[in-house]
N, C-alpha and C positions, 0 to 999 in steps of 0.2 A: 340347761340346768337339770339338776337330779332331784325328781321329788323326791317328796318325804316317806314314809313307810306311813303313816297315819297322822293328819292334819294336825288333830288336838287333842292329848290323851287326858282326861279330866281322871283324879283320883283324889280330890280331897272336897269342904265343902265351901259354898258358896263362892263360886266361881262364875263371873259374869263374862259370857261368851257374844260380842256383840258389834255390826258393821264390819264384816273380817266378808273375805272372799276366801272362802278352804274348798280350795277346787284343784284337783289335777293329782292328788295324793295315792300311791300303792294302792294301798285297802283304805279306810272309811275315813270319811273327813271327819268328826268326831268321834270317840268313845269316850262315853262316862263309866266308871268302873266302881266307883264308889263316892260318898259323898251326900248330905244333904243340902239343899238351899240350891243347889245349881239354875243357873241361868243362859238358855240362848236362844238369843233372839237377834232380828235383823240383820242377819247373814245371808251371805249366797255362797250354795254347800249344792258344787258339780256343777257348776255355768260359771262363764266370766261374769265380765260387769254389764253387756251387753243381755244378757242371759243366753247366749249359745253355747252349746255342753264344754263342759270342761270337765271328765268324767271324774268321781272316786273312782276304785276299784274295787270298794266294797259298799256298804251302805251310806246316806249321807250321815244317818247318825245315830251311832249302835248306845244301846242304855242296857248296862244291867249283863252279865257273864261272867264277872267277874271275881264270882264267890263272895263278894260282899252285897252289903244293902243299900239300894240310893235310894232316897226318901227325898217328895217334896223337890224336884226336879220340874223345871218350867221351860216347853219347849215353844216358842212364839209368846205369842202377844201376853201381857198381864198390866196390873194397872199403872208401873213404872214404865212400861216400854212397849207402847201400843202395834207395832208393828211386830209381823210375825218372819220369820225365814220362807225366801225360796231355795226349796230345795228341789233340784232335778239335774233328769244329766248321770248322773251314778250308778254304777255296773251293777248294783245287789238294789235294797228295798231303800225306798227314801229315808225313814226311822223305821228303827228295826229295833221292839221293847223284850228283851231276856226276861229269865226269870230271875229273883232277888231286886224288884224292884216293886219299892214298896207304896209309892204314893206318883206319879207324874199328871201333868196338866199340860199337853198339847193341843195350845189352842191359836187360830187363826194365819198358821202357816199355808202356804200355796207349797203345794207337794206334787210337783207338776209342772209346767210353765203355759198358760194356756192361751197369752200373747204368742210364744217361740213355738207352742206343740212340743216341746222337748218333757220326756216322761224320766221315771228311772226305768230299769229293765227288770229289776222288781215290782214286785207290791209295793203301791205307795204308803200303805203302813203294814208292818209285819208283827203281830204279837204273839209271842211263844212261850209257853212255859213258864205264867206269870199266875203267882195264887195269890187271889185274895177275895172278897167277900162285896156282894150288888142286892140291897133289898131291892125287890123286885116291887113290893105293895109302894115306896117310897121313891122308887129311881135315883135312889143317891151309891154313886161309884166310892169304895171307901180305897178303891187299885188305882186307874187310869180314866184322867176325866179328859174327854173327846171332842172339843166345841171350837164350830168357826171355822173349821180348813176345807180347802179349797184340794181334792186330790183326781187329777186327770193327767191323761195319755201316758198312764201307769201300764207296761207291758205284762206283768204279773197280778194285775186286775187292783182295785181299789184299796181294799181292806180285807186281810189275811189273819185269822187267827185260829192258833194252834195249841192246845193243850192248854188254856187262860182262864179267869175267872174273874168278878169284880171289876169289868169296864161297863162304861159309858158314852153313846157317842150321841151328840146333842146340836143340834144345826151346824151341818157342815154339807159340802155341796160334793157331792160325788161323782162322776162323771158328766159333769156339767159345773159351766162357771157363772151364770145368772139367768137367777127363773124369773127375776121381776116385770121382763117384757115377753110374755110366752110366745111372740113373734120372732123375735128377734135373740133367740137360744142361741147360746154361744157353748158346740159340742166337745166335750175333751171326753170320751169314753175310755177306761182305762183298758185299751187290748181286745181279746177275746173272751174275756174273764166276767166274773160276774162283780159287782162294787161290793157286795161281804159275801167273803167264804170261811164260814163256820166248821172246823174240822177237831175232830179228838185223834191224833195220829199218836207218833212218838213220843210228844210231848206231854201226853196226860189227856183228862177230860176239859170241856169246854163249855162251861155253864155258867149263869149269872152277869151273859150279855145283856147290855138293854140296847135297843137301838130306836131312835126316837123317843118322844115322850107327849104327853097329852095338852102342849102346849104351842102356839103356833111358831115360838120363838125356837124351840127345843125339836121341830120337823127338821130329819133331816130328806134332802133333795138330790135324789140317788136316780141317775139314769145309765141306762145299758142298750147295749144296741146286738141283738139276736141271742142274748142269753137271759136268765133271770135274774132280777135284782138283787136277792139275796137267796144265797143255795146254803143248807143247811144240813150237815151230814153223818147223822149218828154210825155209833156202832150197832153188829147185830147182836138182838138181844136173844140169849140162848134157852137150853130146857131148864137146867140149871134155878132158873130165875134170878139170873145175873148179867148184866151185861160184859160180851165177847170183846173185850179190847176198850179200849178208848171211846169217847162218843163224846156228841154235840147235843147235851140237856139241859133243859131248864134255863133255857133262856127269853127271852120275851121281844117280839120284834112290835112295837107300837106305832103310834104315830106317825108318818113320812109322806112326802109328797115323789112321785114316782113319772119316769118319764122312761118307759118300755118299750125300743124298740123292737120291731123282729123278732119277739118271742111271744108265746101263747097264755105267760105264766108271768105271773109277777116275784111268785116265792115258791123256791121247790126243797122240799123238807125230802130227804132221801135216806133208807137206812131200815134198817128191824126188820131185817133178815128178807130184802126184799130187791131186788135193782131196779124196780118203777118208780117212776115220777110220783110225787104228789099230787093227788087227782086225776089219773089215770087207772085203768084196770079195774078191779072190783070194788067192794065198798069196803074191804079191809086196809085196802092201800089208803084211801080216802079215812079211815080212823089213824093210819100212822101220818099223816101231817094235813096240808090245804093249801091252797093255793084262791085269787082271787076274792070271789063269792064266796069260797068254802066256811066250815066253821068258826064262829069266834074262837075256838080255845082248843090247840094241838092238846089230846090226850097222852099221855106215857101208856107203859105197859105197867100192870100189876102196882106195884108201890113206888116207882119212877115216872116222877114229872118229863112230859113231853116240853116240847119248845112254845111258848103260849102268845097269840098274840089275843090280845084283849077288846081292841076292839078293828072292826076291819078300816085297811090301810086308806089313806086319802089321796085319790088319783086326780091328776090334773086334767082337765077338762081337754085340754090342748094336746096332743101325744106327741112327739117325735116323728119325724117321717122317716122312712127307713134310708132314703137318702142323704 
């Protein structure tokens, strides 16, 4: 048979996508392009029915490029349709959120398959070039709300974001698929990669991440194996008194429970005019970000908020073995 050029091209709104198998397609097994009210849920998007790969060509499921606005977009679970999609298996990033997308709720999809080990070759989330607005004093996302999923043996590492603003990401299990018996961990680490990679590249700046939050419902459970959990990567900041290019500020990494293997660092803040690690070298490296022990609250330079985490992170008693 000849597949398709793209599974399902969503362009109007409320559109319920749901119990479909969109696997083996050209490029991406969904695209939504505009539209509010959309729904997909309980699909398998890049595996059969068995769950072994049945690849997209491009992502399982692109949101937002399309020069229009999709608002209020529900990817997995919600209170009509409690099941979420497995997505894995797919040549590009499982979801992969454009810019023009104004409101989405992706919550408790398996991005991943951590019975099959089957990843995407992607990032299990990719968000790029999406503006909008995260009080930080409140943690409430008014862009892209994060909660519930499940993203492992992701080859482009966990969670990607580039040039974004106004996300949330709130109990979801990252490189691991249950913490409840710290004996008996069940490891899906996404790659080489780290589970967030904070960047301001081509796509713009990268500020008003939250990641966890101050509740035990809202940790998210983020494990890596010889890299750091969350790498965080401003621009340098120049004489000027301006920042040189794009940059990763003003975001806030809180609450989380962390399971680190094979690295020395839990969180490396990297950037302002420097190639050192956080916490390495002198004490001026140690004012541009922290790691572990380090301080409660990453400073900026001059009238620029650094990346702030509020209070220090919550490490599981039990650690990974590098085995």
């Amino acid at each position: 048979a000849v597949p398709n050029d793209i599974g399902i091209r969503v362009q109007h709104s409320e559109t319920v996508i749901s119990y479909n198998v969109i696997s083996g397609n050209l490029r991406s097994g969904v695209i939504v392009y505009r539209g509010a009210g959309n729904q997909i849920t309980s699909n398998l998007i890049g595996v059969n029915i068995t769950g072994a790969a049945l690849p997209n060509g491009g992502s399982g499921v692109r949101v937002g490029g399309g020069g229009s606005t999709v608002e209020s977009i529900y990817i997995g679970s919600h209170q009509e349709a409690p099941e979420g999609n497995l997505i894995a298996g797919n040549a590009g990033p499982g979801i992969h959120v454009m810019g023009d997308v104004e409101s989405a709720y992706i919550h408790g999809n398996r991005i991943g398959g951590i019975a099959s080990g089957v990843g995407n070759a992607g990032a299990g989330l990719l968000i790029e070039g999406h503006e909008a607005e995260l009080d930080l004093e409140i943690s409430v996302p008014s862009g892209l709300d994060i909660r519930g999923n499940e993203i492992v043996f992701n080859e482009g590492g966990g969670v990607r974001i580039d040039g974004a603003s106004g996300v949330g990401f709130f109990g979801n299990r990252i490189g691991v698929a249950d913490d409840s018996n710290p004996d008996a961990v069940v490891k899906g680490f996404n790659g080489e990669e780290p589970a967030f990679l904070l960047i301001g590249n081509a796509k713009g700046d990268t500020e008003g991440v939250l990641i966890g939050d101050d509740t035990v419902e809202s940790y998210n459970i983020i494990a890596t194996d010889g890299v750091p959990a969350v790498v965080i990567v401003t621009g340098d900041y120049d004489d000027s008194g301006g920042w040189d290019g794009d940059s990763a500020i003003n975001n806030q990494v809180y609450l989380n429970r962390y399971r680190v293997a094979g690295s020395d660092r839990i969180i490396d803040h990297v950037g302002w005019n420097s190639t050192q690690l956080a916490g390495e070298g002198d004490s001026e490296a140690e004012y541009r970000g922290g790691t572990g022990p380090c301080s409660d609250e990453w400073e900026g330079v001059d009238d620029s908020y650094g990346n702030r985490r509020t209070l220090s992170p919550i490490l599981n008693p039990i650690a990974i073995g590098d085995s």
